[in-house]
C-alpha beads as a LAMMPS data file, in Angstrom:
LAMMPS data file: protein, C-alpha beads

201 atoms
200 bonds

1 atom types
1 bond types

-500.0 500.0 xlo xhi
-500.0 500.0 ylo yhi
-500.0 500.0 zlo zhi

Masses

1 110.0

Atoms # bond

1 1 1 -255.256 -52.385 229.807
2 1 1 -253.580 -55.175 227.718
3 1 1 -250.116 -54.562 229.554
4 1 1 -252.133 -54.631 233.143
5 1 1 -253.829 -58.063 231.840
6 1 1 -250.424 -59.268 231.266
7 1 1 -249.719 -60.537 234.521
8 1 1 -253.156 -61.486 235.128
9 1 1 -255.519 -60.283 237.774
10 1 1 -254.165 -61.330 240.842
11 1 1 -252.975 -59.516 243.189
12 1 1 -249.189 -60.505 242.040
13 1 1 -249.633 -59.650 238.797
14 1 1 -250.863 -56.539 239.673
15 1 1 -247.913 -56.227 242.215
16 1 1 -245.139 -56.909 239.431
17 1 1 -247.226 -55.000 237.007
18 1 1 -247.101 -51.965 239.620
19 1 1 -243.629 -52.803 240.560
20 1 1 -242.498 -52.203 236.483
21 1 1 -244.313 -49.025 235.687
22 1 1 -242.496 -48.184 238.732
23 1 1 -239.366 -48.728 237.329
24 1 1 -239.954 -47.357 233.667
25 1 1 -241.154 -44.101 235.442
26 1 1 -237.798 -43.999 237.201
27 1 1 -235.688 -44.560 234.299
28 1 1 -237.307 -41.756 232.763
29 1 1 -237.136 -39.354 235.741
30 1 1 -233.374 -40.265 235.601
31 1 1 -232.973 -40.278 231.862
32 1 1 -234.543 -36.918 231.702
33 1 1 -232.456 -35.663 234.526
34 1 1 -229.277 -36.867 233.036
35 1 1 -230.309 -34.755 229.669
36 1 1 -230.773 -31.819 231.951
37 1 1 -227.232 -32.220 233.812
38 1 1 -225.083 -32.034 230.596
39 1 1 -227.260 -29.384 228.723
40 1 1 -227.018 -25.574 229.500
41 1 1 -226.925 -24.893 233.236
42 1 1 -226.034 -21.823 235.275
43 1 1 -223.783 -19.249 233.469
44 1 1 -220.968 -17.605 234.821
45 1 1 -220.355 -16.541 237.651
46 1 1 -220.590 -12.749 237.992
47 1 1 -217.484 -10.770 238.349
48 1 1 -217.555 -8.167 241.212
49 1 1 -215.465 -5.945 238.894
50 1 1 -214.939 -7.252 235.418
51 1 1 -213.764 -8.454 233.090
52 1 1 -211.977 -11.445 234.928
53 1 1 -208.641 -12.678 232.604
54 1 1 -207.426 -16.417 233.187
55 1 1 -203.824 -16.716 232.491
56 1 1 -200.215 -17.639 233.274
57 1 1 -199.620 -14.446 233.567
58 1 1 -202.014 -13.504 236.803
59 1 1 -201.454 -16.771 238.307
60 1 1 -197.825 -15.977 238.591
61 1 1 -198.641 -12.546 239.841
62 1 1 -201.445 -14.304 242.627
63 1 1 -198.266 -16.591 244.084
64 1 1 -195.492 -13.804 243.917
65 1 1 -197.794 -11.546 246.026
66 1 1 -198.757 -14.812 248.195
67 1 1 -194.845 -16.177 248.889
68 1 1 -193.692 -12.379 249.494
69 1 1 -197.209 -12.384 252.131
70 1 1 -195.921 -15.586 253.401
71 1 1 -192.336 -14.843 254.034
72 1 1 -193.624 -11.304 256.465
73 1 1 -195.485 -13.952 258.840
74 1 1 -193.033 -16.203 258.524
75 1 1 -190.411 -13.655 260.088
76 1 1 -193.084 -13.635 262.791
77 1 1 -194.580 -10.230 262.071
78 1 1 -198.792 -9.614 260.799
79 1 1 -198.651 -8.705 256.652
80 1 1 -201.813 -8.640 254.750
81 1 1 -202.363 -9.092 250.697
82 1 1 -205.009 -7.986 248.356
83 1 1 -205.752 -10.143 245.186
84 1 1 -208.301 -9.430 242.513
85 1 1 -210.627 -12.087 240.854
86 1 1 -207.974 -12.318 237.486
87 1 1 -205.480 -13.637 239.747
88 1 1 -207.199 -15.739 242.151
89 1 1 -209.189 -17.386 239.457
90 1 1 -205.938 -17.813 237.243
91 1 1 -203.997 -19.312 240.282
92 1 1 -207.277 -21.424 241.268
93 1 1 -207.328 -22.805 237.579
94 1 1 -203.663 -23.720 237.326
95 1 1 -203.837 -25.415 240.787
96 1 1 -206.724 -27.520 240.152
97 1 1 -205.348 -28.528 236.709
98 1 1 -201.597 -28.935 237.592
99 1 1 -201.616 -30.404 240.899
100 1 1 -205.084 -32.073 241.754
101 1 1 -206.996 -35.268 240.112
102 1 1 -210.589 -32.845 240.317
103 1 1 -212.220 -32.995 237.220
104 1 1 -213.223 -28.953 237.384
105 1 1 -211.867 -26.923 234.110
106 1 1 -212.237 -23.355 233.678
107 1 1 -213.029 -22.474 237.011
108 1 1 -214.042 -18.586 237.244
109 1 1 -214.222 -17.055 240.867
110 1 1 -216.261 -13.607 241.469
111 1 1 -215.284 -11.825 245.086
112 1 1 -219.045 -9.674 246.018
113 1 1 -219.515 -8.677 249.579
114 1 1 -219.354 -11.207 252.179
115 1 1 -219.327 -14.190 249.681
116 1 1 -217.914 -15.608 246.543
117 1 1 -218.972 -17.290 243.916
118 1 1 -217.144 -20.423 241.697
119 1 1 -218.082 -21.536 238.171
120 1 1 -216.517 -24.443 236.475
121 1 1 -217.151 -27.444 234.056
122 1 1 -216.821 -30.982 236.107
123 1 1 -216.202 -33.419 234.297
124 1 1 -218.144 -36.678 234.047
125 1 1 -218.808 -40.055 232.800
126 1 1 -218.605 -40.843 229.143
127 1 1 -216.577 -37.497 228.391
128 1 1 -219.452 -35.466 229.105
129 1 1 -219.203 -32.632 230.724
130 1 1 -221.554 -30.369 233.278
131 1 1 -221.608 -26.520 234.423
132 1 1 -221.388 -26.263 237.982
133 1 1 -221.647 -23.150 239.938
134 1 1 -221.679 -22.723 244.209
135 1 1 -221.567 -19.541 246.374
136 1 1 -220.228 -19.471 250.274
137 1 1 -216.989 -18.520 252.000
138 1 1 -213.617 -19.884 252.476
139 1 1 -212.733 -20.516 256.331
140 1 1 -208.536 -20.073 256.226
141 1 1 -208.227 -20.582 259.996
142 1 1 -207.094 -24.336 259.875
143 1 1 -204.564 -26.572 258.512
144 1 1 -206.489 -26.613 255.113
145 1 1 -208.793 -24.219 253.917
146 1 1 -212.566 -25.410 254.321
147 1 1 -215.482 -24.363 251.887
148 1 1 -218.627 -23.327 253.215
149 1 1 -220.856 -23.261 250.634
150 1 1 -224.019 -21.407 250.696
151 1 1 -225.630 -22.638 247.589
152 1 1 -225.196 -25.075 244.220
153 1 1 -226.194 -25.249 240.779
154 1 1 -225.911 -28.561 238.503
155 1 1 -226.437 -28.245 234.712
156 1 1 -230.222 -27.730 234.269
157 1 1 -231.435 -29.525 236.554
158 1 1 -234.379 -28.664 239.124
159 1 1 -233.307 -27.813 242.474
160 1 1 -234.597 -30.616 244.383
161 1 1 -232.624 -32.989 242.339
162 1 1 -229.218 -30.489 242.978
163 1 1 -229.825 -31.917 246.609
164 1 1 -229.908 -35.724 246.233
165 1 1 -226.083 -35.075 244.427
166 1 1 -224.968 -32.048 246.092
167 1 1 -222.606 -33.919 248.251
168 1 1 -220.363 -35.586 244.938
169 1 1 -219.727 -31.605 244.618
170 1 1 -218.956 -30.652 248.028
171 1 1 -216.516 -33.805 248.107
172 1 1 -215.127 -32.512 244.899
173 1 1 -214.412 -29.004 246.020
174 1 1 -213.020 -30.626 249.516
175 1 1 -210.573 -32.824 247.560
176 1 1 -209.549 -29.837 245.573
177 1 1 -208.676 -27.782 248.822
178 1 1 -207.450 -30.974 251.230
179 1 1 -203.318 -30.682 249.893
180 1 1 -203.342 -26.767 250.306
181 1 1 -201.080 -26.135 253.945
182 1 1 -201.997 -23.199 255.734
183 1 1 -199.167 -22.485 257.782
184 1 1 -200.091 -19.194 259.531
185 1 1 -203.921 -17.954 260.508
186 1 1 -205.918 -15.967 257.528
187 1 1 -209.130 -14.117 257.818
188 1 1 -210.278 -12.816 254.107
189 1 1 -212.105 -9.949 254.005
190 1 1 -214.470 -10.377 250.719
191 1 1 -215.164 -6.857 248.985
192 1 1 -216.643 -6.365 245.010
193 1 1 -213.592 -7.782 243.212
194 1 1 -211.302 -8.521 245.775
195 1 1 -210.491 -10.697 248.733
196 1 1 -208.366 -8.871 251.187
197 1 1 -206.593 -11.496 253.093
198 1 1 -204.822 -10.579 256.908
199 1 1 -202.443 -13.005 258.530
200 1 1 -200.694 -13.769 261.750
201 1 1 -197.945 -15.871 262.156

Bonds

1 1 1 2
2 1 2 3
3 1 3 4
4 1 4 5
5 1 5 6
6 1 6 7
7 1 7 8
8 1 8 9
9 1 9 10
10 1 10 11
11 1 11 12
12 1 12 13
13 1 13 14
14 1 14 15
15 1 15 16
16 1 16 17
17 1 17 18
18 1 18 19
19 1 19 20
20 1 20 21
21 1 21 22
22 1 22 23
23 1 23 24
24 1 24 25
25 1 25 26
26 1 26 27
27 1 27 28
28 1 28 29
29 1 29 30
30 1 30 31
31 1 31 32
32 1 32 33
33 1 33 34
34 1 34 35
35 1 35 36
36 1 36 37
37 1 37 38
38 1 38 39
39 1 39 40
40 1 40 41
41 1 41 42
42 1 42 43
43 1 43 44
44 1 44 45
45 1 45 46
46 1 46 47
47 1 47 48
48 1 48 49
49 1 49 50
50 1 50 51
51 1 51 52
52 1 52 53
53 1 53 54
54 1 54 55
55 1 55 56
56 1 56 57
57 1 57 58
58 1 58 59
59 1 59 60
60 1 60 61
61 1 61 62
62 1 62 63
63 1 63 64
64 1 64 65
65 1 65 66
66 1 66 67
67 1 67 68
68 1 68 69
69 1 69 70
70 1 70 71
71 1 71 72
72 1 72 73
73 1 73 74
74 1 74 75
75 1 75 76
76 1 76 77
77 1 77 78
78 1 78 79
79 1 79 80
80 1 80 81
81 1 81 82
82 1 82 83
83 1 83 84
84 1 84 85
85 1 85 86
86 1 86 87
87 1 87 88
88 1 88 89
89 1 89 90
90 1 90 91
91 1 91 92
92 1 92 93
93 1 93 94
94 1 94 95
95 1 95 96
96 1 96 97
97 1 97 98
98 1 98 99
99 1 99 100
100 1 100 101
101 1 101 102
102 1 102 103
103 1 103 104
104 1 104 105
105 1 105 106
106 1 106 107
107 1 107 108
108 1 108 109
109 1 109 110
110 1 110 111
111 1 111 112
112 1 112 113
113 1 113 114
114 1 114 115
115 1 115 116
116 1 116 117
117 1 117 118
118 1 118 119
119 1 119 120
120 1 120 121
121 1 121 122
122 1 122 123
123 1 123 124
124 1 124 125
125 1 125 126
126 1 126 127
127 1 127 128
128 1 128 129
129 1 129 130
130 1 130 131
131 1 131 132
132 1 132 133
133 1 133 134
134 1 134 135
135 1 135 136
136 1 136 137
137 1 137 138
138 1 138 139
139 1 139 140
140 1 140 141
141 1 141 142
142 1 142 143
143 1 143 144
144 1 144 145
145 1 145 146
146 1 146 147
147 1 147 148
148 1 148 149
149 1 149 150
150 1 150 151
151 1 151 152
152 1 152 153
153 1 153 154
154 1 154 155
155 1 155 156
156 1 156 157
157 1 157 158
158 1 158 159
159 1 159 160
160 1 160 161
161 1 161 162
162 1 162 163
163 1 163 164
164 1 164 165
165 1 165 166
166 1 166 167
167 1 167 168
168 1 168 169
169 1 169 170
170 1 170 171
171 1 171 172
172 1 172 173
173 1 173 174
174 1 174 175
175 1 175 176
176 1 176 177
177 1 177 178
178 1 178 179
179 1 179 180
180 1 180 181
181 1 181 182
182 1 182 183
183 1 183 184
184 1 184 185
185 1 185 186
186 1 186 187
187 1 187 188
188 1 188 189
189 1 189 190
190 1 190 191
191 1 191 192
192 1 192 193
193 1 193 194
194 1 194 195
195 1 195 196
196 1 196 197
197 1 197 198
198 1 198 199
199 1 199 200
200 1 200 201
Protein backbone atom coordinates (compact mmCIF):
# COMPACT_ATOMS: atom_id res chain seq x y z
CA UNK A 1 0.00 0.00 0.00
CA UNK A 2 2.89 2.45 0.77
CA UNK A 3 4.36 1.97 -2.89
CA UNK A 4 0.56 2.55 -4.37
CA UNK A 5 0.42 5.84 -2.03
CA UNK A 6 3.53 6.86 -3.65
CA UNK A 7 2.17 8.51 -6.50
CA UNK A 8 -0.77 9.63 -4.72
CA UNK A 9 -4.37 8.84 -5.35
CA UNK A 10 -5.14 10.22 -8.49
CA UNK A 11 -5.87 8.68 -11.19
CA UNK A 12 -2.12 9.40 -12.63
CA UNK A 13 -0.53 8.16 -9.92
CA UNK A 14 -2.35 5.23 -10.05
CA UNK A 15 -1.69 5.15 -13.90
CA UNK A 16 2.27 5.39 -13.46
CA UNK A 17 1.98 3.25 -10.42
CA UNK A 18 0.13 0.57 -12.75
CA UNK A 19 2.31 1.41 -15.61
CA UNK A 20 5.67 0.27 -13.23
CA UNK A 21 4.44 -2.93 -11.72
CA UNK A 22 3.85 -3.43 -15.28
CA UNK A 23 7.21 -3.17 -16.14
CA UNK A 24 8.90 -4.97 -13.05
CA UNK A 25 6.53 -7.94 -13.92
CA UNK A 26 8.01 -7.92 -17.40
CA UNK A 27 11.52 -7.79 -16.46
CA UNK A 28 10.94 -10.72 -14.47
CA UNK A 29 8.96 -12.73 -17.06
CA UNK A 30 12.05 -11.96 -19.26
CA UNK A 31 14.70 -12.43 -16.64
CA UNK A 32 13.24 -15.73 -15.78
CA UNK A 33 12.96 -16.69 -19.38
CA UNK A 34 16.47 -15.77 -20.15
CA UNK A 35 17.56 -18.26 -17.07
CA UNK A 36 15.47 -20.87 -18.76
CA UNK A 37 17.09 -20.35 -22.40
CA UNK A 38 20.74 -21.00 -21.30
CA UNK A 39 19.96 -23.80 -18.69
CA UNK A 40 19.27 -27.49 -19.74
CA UNK A 41 16.93 -27.70 -22.73
CA UNK A 42 16.03 -30.51 -25.10
CA UNK A 43 18.63 -33.36 -25.34
CA UNK A 44 19.79 -34.90 -28.29
CA UNK A 45 18.39 -35.62 -30.94
CA UNK A 46 17.60 -39.33 -31.35
CA UNK A 47 19.58 -41.35 -33.75
CA UNK A 48 17.46 -43.56 -36.11
CA UNK A 49 20.30 -46.12 -35.82
CA UNK A 50 23.02 -45.28 -33.38
CA UNK A 51 25.51 -44.42 -32.23
CA UNK A 52 26.05 -41.27 -34.55
CA UNK A 53 30.21 -40.45 -34.77
CA UNK A 54 31.17 -36.70 -35.70
CA UNK A 55 34.42 -36.60 -37.42
CA UNK A 56 36.82 -35.70 -40.24
CA UNK A 57 36.76 -38.85 -41.09
CA UNK A 58 32.79 -39.30 -42.14
CA UNK A 59 32.62 -35.89 -43.40
CA UNK A 60 35.17 -36.75 -45.97
CA UNK A 61 33.40 -39.97 -46.69
CA UNK A 62 29.67 -37.79 -46.92
CA UNK A 63 31.45 -35.44 -49.88
CA UNK A 64 33.42 -38.31 -51.72
CA UNK A 65 30.08 -40.21 -52.07
CA UNK A 66 28.32 -36.67 -52.87
CA UNK A 67 31.05 -35.35 -55.78
CA UNK A 68 31.17 -39.07 -57.27
CA UNK A 69 26.80 -38.63 -57.07
CA UNK A 70 27.34 -35.34 -58.61
CA UNK A 71 29.64 -36.10 -61.43
CA UNK A 72 26.75 -39.27 -62.76
CA UNK A 73 24.10 -36.29 -63.21
CA UNK A 74 26.43 -34.17 -64.34
CA UNK A 75 27.21 -36.58 -67.40
CA UNK A 76 23.45 -36.18 -67.79
CA UNK A 77 22.40 -39.60 -66.56
CA UNK A 78 19.87 -40.24 -62.96
CA UNK A 79 22.48 -41.67 -59.93
CA UNK A 80 21.22 -41.87 -56.46
CA UNK A 81 23.37 -41.92 -52.96
CA UNK A 82 22.68 -43.23 -49.57
CA UNK A 83 24.31 -41.47 -46.49
CA UNK A 84 23.94 -42.43 -42.87
CA UNK A 85 23.45 -39.93 -39.91
CA UNK A 86 27.63 -40.21 -38.98
CA UNK A 87 28.28 -38.69 -42.20
CA UNK A 88 25.67 -36.25 -42.80
CA UNK A 89 25.98 -34.90 -39.34
CA UNK A 90 29.92 -34.85 -39.66
CA UNK A 91 29.68 -33.04 -43.11
CA UNK A 92 26.74 -30.73 -41.63
CA UNK A 93 29.15 -29.82 -38.64
CA UNK A 94 32.24 -29.05 -40.70
CA UNK A 95 30.12 -26.93 -43.12
CA UNK A 96 28.50 -24.84 -40.64
CA UNK A 97 31.82 -24.31 -38.78
CA UNK A 98 34.21 -23.91 -41.80
CA UNK A 99 32.28 -22.04 -44.22
CA UNK A 100 29.23 -20.17 -42.56
CA UNK A 101 29.11 -17.15 -39.83
CA UNK A 102 25.96 -19.42 -37.90
CA UNK A 103 26.65 -19.61 -34.47
CA UNK A 104 25.35 -23.57 -34.28
CA UNK A 105 28.24 -26.03 -32.78
CA UNK A 106 27.85 -29.61 -32.49
CA UNK A 107 25.07 -30.04 -34.62
CA UNK A 108 23.74 -33.84 -34.46
CA UNK A 109 21.17 -34.90 -37.26
CA UNK A 110 18.86 -38.18 -36.70
CA UNK A 111 17.17 -39.52 -40.24
CA UNK A 112 13.46 -41.42 -38.75
CA UNK A 113 10.77 -41.95 -41.27
CA UNK A 114 9.53 -39.12 -43.18
CA UNK A 115 11.42 -36.47 -41.04
CA UNK A 116 14.62 -35.50 -39.41
CA UNK A 117 15.62 -34.13 -36.58
CA UNK A 118 18.74 -31.36 -35.79
CA UNK A 119 20.34 -30.67 -32.39
CA UNK A 120 22.91 -28.05 -31.85
CA UNK A 121 24.24 -25.36 -29.35
CA UNK A 122 23.58 -21.60 -30.86
CA UNK A 123 25.44 -19.43 -29.67
CA UNK A 124 24.43 -16.18 -27.99
CA UNK A 125 25.04 -12.96 -26.35
CA UNK A 126 27.57 -12.65 -23.60
CA UNK A 127 29.26 -16.12 -24.56
CA UNK A 128 26.38 -17.96 -23.45
CA UNK A 129 25.27 -20.57 -25.08
CA UNK A 130 21.62 -22.42 -25.73
CA UNK A 131 20.47 -26.10 -26.88
CA UNK A 132 18.39 -25.91 -29.78
CA UNK A 133 16.64 -28.74 -31.37
CA UNK A 134 13.90 -28.63 -34.67
CA UNK A 135 12.31 -31.51 -36.66
CA UNK A 136 10.89 -31.13 -40.51
CA UNK A 137 12.22 -31.96 -43.97
CA UNK A 138 14.67 -30.65 -46.36
CA UNK A 139 13.01 -29.57 -49.84
CA UNK A 140 16.27 -30.15 -52.45
CA UNK A 141 14.21 -29.18 -55.51
CA UNK A 142 15.55 -25.50 -55.84
CA UNK A 143 18.59 -23.54 -56.22
CA UNK A 144 19.23 -23.86 -52.38
CA UNK A 145 17.95 -26.32 -50.19
CA UNK A 146 14.90 -24.97 -48.02
CA UNK A 147 14.06 -26.23 -44.38
CA UNK A 148 10.69 -26.99 -43.49
CA UNK A 149 10.57 -27.31 -40.09
CA UNK A 150 7.90 -29.05 -38.28
CA UNK A 151 8.72 -28.17 -34.78
CA UNK A 152 11.42 -26.19 -32.27
CA UNK A 153 12.81 -26.42 -28.97
CA UNK A 154 14.80 -23.43 -27.14
CA UNK A 155 16.73 -24.20 -23.91
CA UNK A 156 14.03 -24.65 -21.21
CA UNK A 157 11.84 -22.55 -22.06
CA UNK A 158 7.87 -22.99 -22.25
CA UNK A 159 6.52 -23.44 -25.57
CA UNK A 160 4.62 -20.38 -26.01
CA UNK A 161 7.66 -18.35 -25.50
CA UNK A 162 9.64 -20.85 -28.34
CA UNK A 163 7.05 -18.96 -30.64
CA UNK A 164 7.61 -15.23 -30.00
CA UNK A 165 11.63 -16.22 -31.08
CA UNK A 166 11.14 -19.04 -33.31
CA UNK A 167 11.81 -16.99 -36.32
CA UNK A 168 15.79 -15.82 -35.06
CA UNK A 169 16.07 -19.83 -35.53
CA UNK A 170 14.43 -20.37 -38.71
CA UNK A 171 16.60 -17.31 -40.07
CA UNK A 172 19.54 -19.03 -38.58
CA UNK A 173 19.04 -22.39 -40.17
CA UNK A 174 18.09 -20.39 -43.62
CA UNK A 175 21.44 -18.53 -43.49
CA UNK A 176 23.16 -21.77 -42.84
CA UNK A 177 21.59 -23.43 -46.06
CA UNK A 178 21.36 -20.00 -48.44
CA UNK A 179 25.37 -20.58 -50.05
CA UNK A 180 24.68 -24.41 -50.66
CA UNK A 181 24.09 -24.65 -54.94
CA UNK A 182 21.96 -27.31 -55.97
CA UNK A 183 22.80 -27.84 -59.39
CA UNK A 184 20.65 -30.86 -60.41
CA UNK A 185 16.95 -31.85 -58.84
CA UNK A 186 17.06 -34.13 -55.43
CA UNK A 187 14.20 -35.83 -53.77
CA UNK A 188 15.50 -37.56 -50.28
CA UNK A 189 13.86 -40.35 -49.27
CA UNK A 190 14.13 -40.27 -45.21
CA UNK A 191 14.31 -43.96 -43.71
CA UNK A 192 15.61 -44.90 -39.75
CA UNK A 193 19.24 -43.82 -40.19
CA UNK A 194 19.48 -42.83 -43.55
CA UNK A 195 18.48 -40.33 -46.18
CA UNK A 196 18.40 -41.89 -49.55
CA UNK A 197 18.85 -39.10 -51.94
CA UNK A 198 17.74 -39.59 -56.07
CA UNK A 199 18.82 -37.05 -58.64
CA UNK A 200 18.23 -35.94 -62.16
CA UNK A 201 20.32 -33.89 -64.05
Amino acid sequence: MRFMSFFGPSPLGIAITAIIVILIVAVIFVGVNVVLAFSGGPGPCTAGKPPITVDAANASTFQEKWDAFDVILDGGSPSAATFNESEISSRADEYISDETDVDFKDVRICIHDGFGEATAKLGAILGLETKVKISGTVDLTGDTPQAQLDDIEIGNVPGFIVDIVEGQVEDAVDEALENIDLSHTYTPTLVEGEAQIEGVP
